[in-house]
C-alpha positions as CSV (number, residue, x, y, z in Angstrom):
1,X,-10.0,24.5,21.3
2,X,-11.2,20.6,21.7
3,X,-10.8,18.5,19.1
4,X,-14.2,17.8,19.5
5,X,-15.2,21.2,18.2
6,X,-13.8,20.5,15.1
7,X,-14.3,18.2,11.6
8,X,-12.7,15.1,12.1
9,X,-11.4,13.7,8.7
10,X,-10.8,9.9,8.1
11,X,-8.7,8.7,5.7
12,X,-9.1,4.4,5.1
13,X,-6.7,2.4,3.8
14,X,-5.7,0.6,0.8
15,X,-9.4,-1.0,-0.6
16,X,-10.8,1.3,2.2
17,X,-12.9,3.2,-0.9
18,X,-15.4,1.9,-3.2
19,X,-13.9,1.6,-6.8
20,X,-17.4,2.7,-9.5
21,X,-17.9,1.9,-12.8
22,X,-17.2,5.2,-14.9
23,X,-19.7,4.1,-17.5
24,X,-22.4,3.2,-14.1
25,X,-21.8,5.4,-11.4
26,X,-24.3,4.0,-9.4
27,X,-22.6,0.8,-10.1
28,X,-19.8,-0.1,-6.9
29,X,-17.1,-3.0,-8.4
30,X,-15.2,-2.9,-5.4
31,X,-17.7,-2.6,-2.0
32,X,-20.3,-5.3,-3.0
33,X,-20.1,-9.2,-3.4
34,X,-22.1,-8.5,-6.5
35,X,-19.8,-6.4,-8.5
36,X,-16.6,-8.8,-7.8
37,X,-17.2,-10.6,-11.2
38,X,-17.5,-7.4,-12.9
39,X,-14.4,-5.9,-11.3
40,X,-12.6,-9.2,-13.3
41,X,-13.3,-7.4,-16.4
42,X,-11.7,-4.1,-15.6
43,X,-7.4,-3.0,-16.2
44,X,-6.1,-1.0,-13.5
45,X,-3.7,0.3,-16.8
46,X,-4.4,3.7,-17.9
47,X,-5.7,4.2,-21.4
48,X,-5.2,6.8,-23.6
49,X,-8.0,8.7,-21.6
50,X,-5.7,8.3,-19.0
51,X,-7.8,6.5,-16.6
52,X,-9.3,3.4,-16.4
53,X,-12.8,2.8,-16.1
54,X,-12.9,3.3,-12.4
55,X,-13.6,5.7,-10.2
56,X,-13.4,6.4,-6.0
57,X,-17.1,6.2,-5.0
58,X,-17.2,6.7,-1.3
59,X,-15.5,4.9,2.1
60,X,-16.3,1.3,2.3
61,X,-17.9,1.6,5.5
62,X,-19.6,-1.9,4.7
63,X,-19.1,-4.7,2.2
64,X,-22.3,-5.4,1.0
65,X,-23.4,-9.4,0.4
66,X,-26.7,-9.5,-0.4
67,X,-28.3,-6.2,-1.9
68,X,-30.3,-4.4,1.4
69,X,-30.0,-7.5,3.4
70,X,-26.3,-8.4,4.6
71,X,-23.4,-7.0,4.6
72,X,-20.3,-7.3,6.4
73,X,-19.0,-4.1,8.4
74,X,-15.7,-2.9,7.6
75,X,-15.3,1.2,8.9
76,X,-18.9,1.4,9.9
77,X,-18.3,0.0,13.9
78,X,-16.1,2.7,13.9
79,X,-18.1,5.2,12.5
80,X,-21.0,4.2,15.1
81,X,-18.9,4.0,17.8
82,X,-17.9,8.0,17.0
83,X,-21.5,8.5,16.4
84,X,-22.3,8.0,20.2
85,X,-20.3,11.2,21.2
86,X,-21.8,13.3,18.3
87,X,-19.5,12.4,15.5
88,X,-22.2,11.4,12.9
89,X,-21.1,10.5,9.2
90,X,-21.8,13.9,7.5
91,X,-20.6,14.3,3.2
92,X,-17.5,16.0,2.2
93,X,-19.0,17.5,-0.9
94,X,-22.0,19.0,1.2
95,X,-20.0,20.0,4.8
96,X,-22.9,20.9,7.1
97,X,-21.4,21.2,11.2
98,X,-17.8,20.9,12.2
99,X,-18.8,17.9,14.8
100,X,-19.1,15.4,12.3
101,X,-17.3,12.9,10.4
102,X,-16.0,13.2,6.8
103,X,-14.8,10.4,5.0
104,X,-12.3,11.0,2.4
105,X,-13.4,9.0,-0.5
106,X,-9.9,9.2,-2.8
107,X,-8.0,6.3,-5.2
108,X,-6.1,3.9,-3.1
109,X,-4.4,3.0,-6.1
110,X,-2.6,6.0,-6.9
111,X,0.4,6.5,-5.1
112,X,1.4,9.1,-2.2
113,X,1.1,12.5,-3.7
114,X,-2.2,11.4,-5.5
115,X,-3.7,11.1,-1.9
116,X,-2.1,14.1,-0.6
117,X,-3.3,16.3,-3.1
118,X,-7.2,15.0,-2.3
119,X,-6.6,15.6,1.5
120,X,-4.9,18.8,0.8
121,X,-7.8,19.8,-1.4
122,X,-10.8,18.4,1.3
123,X,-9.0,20.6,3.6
124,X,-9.1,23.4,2.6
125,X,-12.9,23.0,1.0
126,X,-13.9,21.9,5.2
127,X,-12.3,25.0,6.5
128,X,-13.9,27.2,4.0
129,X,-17.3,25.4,3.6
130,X,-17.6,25.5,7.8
131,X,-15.0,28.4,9.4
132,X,-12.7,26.5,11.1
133,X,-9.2,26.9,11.7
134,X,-8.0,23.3,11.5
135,X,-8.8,19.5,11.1
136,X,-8.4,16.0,13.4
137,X,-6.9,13.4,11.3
138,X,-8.3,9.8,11.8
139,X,-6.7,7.3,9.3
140,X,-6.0,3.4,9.1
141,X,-3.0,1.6,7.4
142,X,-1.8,3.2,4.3
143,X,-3.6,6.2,5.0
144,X,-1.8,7.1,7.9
145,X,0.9,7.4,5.2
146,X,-1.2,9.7,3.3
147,X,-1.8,12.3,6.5
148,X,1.8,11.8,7.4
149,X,3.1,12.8,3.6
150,X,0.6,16.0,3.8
151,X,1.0,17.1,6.9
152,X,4.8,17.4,6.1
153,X,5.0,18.3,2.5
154,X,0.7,18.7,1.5
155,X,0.2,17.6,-1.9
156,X,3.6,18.9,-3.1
157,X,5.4,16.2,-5.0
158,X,8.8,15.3,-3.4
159,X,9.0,12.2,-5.2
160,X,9.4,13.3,-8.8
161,X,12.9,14.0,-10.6
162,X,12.0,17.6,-9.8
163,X,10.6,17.8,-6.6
164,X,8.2,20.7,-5.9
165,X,8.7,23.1,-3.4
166,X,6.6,22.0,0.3
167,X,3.5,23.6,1.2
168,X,3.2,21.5,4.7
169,X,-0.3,21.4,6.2
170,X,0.7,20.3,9.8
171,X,-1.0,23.9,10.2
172,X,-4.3,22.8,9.4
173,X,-4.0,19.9,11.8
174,X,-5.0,19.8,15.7
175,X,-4.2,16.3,16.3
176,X,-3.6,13.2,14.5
177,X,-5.0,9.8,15.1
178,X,-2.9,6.6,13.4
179,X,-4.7,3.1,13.6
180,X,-1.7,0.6,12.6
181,X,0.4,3.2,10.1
182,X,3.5,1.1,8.3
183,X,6.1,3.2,9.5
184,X,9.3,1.7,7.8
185,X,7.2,-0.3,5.3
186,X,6.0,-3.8,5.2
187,X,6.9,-6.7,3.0
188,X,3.3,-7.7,3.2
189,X,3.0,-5.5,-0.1
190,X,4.9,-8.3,-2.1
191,X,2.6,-11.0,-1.4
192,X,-0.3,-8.6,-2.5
193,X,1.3,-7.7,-5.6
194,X,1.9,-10.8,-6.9
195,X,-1.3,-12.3,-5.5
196,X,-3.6,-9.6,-5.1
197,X,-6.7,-9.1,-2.8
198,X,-8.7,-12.2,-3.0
199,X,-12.2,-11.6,-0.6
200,X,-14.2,-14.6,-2.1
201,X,-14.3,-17.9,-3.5
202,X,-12.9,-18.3,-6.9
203,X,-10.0,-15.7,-5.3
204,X,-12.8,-13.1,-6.4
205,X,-11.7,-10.0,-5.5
206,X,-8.4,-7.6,-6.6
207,X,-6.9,-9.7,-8.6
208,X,-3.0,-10.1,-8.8
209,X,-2.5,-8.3,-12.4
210,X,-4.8,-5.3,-11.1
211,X,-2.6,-5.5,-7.6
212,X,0.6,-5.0,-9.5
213,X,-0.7,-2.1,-11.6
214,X,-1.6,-0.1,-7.8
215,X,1.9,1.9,-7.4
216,X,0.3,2.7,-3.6
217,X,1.4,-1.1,-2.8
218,X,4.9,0.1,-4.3
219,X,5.0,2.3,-1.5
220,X,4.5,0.1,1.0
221,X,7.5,-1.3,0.9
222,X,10.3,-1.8,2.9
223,X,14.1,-1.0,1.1
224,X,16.6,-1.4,4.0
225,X,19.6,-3.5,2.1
226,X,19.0,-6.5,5.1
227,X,15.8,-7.5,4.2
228,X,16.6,-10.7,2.5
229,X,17.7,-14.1,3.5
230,X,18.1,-17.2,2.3
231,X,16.8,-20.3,3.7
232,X,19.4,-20.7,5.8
233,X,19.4,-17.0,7.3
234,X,22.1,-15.3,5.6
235,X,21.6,-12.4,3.8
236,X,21.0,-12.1,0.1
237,X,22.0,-9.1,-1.9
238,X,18.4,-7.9,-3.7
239,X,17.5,-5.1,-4.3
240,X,13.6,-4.6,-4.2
241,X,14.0,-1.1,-5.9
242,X,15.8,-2.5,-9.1
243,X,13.5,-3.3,-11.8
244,X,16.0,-6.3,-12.7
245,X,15.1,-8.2,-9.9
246,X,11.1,-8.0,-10.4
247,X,11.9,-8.9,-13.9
248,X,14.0,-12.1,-13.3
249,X,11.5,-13.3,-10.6
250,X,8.3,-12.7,-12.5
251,X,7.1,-10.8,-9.6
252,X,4.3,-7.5,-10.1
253,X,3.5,-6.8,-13.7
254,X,6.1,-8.7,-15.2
255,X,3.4,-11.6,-14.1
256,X,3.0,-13.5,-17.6
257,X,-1.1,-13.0,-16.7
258,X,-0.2,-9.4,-16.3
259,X,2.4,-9.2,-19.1
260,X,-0.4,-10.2,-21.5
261,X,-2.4,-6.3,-20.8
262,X,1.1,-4.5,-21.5
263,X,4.4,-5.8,-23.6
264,X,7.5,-5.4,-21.7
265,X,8.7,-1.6,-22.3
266,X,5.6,0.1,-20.9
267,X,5.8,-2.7,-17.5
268,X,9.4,-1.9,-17.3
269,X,9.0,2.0,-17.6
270,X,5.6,1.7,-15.1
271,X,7.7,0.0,-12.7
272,X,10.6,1.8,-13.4
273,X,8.9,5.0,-12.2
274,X,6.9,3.5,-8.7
275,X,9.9,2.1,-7.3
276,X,11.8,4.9,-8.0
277,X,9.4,7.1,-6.5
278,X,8.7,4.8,-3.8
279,X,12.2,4.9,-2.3
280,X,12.3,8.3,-2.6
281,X,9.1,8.1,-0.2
282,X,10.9,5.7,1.7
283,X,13.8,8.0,2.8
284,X,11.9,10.6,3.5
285,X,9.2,9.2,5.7
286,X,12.1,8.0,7.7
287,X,13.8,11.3,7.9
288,X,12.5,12.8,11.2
289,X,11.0,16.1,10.3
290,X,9.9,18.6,12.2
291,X,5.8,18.4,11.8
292,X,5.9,14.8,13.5
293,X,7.1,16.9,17.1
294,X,4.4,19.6,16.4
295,X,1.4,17.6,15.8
296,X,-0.2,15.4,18.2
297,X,-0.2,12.3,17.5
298,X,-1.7,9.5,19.1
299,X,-0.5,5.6,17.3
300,X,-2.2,2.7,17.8
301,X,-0.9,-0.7,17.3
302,X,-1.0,-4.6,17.9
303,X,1.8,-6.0,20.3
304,X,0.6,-9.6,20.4
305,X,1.0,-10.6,16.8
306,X,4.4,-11.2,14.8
307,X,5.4,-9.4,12.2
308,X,7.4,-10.2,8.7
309,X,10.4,-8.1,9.4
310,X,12.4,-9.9,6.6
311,X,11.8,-11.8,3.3
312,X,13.4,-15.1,2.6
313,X,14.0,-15.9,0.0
314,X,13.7,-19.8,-1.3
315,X,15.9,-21.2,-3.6
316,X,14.8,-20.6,-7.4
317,X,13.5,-17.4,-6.2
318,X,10.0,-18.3,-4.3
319,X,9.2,-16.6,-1.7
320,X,7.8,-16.9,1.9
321,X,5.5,-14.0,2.6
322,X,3.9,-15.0,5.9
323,X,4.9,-16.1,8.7
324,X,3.0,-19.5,8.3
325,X,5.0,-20.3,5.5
326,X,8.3,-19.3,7.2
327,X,7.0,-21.8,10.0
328,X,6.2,-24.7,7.5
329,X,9.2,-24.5,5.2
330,X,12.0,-22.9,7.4
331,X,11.2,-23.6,11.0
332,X,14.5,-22.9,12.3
333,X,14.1,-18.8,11.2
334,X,11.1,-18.1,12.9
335,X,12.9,-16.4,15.4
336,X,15.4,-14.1,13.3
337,X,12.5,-12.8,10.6
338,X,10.2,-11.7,13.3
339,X,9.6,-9.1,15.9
340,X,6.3,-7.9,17.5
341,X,4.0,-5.9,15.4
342,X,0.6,-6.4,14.1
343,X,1.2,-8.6,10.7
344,X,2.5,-5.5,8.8
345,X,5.2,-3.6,11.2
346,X,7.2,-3.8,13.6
347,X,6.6,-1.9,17.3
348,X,10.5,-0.7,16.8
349,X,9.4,0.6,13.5
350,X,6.4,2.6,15.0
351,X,8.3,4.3,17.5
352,X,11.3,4.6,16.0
353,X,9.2,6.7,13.3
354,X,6.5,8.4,14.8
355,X,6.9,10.0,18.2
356,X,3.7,10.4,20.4
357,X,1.6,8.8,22.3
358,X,1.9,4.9,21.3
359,X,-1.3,2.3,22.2
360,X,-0.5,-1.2,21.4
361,X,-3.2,-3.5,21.5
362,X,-3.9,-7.6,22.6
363,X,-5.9,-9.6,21.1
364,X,-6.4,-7.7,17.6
365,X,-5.1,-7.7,14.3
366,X,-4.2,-5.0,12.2
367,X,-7.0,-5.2,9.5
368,X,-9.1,-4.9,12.7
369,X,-8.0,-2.2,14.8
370,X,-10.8,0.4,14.3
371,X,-13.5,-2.6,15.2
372,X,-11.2,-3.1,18.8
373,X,-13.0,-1.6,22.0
374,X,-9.9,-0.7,23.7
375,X,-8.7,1.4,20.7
376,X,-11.8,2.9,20.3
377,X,-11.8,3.6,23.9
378,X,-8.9,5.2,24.0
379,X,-9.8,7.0,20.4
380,X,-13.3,8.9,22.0
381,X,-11.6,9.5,25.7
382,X,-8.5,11.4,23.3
383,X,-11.4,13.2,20.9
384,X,-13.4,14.3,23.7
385,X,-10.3,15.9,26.3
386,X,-7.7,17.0,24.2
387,X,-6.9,20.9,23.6
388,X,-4.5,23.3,22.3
């Protein structure tokens, strides 16, 4: 059967989903210039409800500007471009043909097994809804983390003190498409949780105490014991998955703007409990397991950029997040903290972690690969010829 034939299911990335006002559905705080003020007002800490005001409206497939007269594409090239060989942008809740597109609209914020369990569950509700026998995964980013975790485990949580038993859905998949996964994690996920997402002026946006209440960014990161330096290259011993050292750095929610939502028991038990489960996540997803020979799965990556393979570490505990900074401050280890990747991993990372069939890209970056021709190329000649 062509994987043309059947639904293909995308999966964005971290902000890659509209975040609604609970009290306003029709109301998007995250997807539209106009609801970035409001979005200021809103805790990403869950409240005796046990949410938080917020809600996953639908894929960001554009960031609106101006209300219904500009907006700037995010997933919606992408979406067009898959339109042209009969791929058109069709509703999960209201499946109508299996040659169409579904975007899975699910929190970002929550962490692995959250996502999982929302794939797991649109799934199932496509291949009852239409007949078929199985699904093509398209994701981008952390969502390729997402389809990796179900197709090995589904929505079972591994992560927990007692882990659930696997129900793996690499049965349900024909093929799997990955636009610039994280493999073995990137340290990018620091900088964003102690400075958030800032999109505008006024560094509008997520800001960095909502960014360090996201265990999903927790997730993202790397915890090989060599990731630190100093400023003069040699290693430092930190440990990223000890709550000690966020605490002594003021880093995540032990931010004093952050601190001021929660007092220091719940931050440390909240923290506690993500980067516990986020190494967890971490071993396994560099396990080799058996799903990642059986689906097919075709990477795609950027080749030309560098990539933050290891933090340094500044004396009084700053740190250097980018590579511009690294350059500006610590010339001389430019060369020993990079590697080609795509701003978020390394190439030795993706193939060391995910076998297949690996694209690397010029001339793109990773926030950028589903708007790259080549990519998208390569994406349509794959969705149209390949079979099983």
């Amino acid at each position: 059967m062509k994987s043309a034939d059947l639904p293909l299911l995308f999966v964005p990335g971290i902000l890659g989903t509209t975040l609604v006002d609970r009290s306003n559905p029709g109301r998007a705080v995250w997807g539209s210039a106009g609801g970035l003020l409001a979005l200021r007002k809103h805790s990403f800490t869950k409240g005796a409800a046990g949410e938080n005001g917020l809600a996953p409206g639908e894929v960001l497939w554009k960031f609106g500007v101006i209300a219904g007269l500009y907006s700037i594409p995010v997933y919606e090239d992408l979406a067009l471009r898959l339109a042209t060989i009969g791929y058109d942008r069709a509703r999960l809740t209201a499946p109508v043909t299996a040659r169409a597109l579904y975007g899975l609209s699910y929190d970002w914020r929550k962490d692995v097994v959250g996502g999982a369990r929302e794939l797991e569950a649109a799934v199932e509700h496509l291949k009852t809804k239409l007949g078929v026998p199985r699904v093509a995964f398209l994701a981008h980013s952390w969502g390729c983390h997402v389809v990796r975790y179900y197709l090995r485990y589904g929505g079972a949580d591994l992560l927990s003190d007692a882990p659930e038993d696997p129900r793996p859905g690499e049965t349900n998949a024909l093929s799997f498409f990955a636009l610039g996964p994280l493999a073995g994690g990137t340290l990018r996920a620091l900088h964003e949780a102690n400075h958030g997402f800032p999109v505008a002026p006024l560094r509008l946006g997520i800001a960095a105490r909502q960014a360090a209440r996201t265990p999903s960014l927790y997730q993202m990161l790397p915890f090989d014991e060599d990731r630190v330096v100093d400023e003069e290259g040699h290693p430092m011993d930190l440990d990223l998955s000890d709550v000690e050292t966020w605490r002594t750095r003021a880093w995540g929610p032990f931010q004093p703007e952050a601190m001021r939502e929660q007092g220091p028991p719940r931050v440390e038990e909240f923290l506690a409990n993500c980067l516990r489960r986020a190494r967890r996540l971490w071993e396994l997803l560099r396990e080799r397991h058996p799903s990642d020979e059986r689906v097919r799965t075709h990477t795609y990556t950027v080749c030309d950029a560098r990539t933050l393979t290891k933090l340094v570490l500044a004396t009084g505990g700053r740190t250097f997040a980018s590579n511009e900074e690294v350059a500006r401050h610590c010339k001389h280890l430019l060369p020993l903290v990079t590697s080609p990747g795509d701003g978020y991993v390394s190439l030795e990372d993706v193939r060391r972690h995910i076998p297949g069939n690996l694209v690397s890209v010029e001339g793109c970056s990773h926030r950028h690969l589903y708007r790259n021709d080549e990519v998208l190329d390569d994406l349509i000649r794959n969705l149209g010829g390949e079979t099983r």
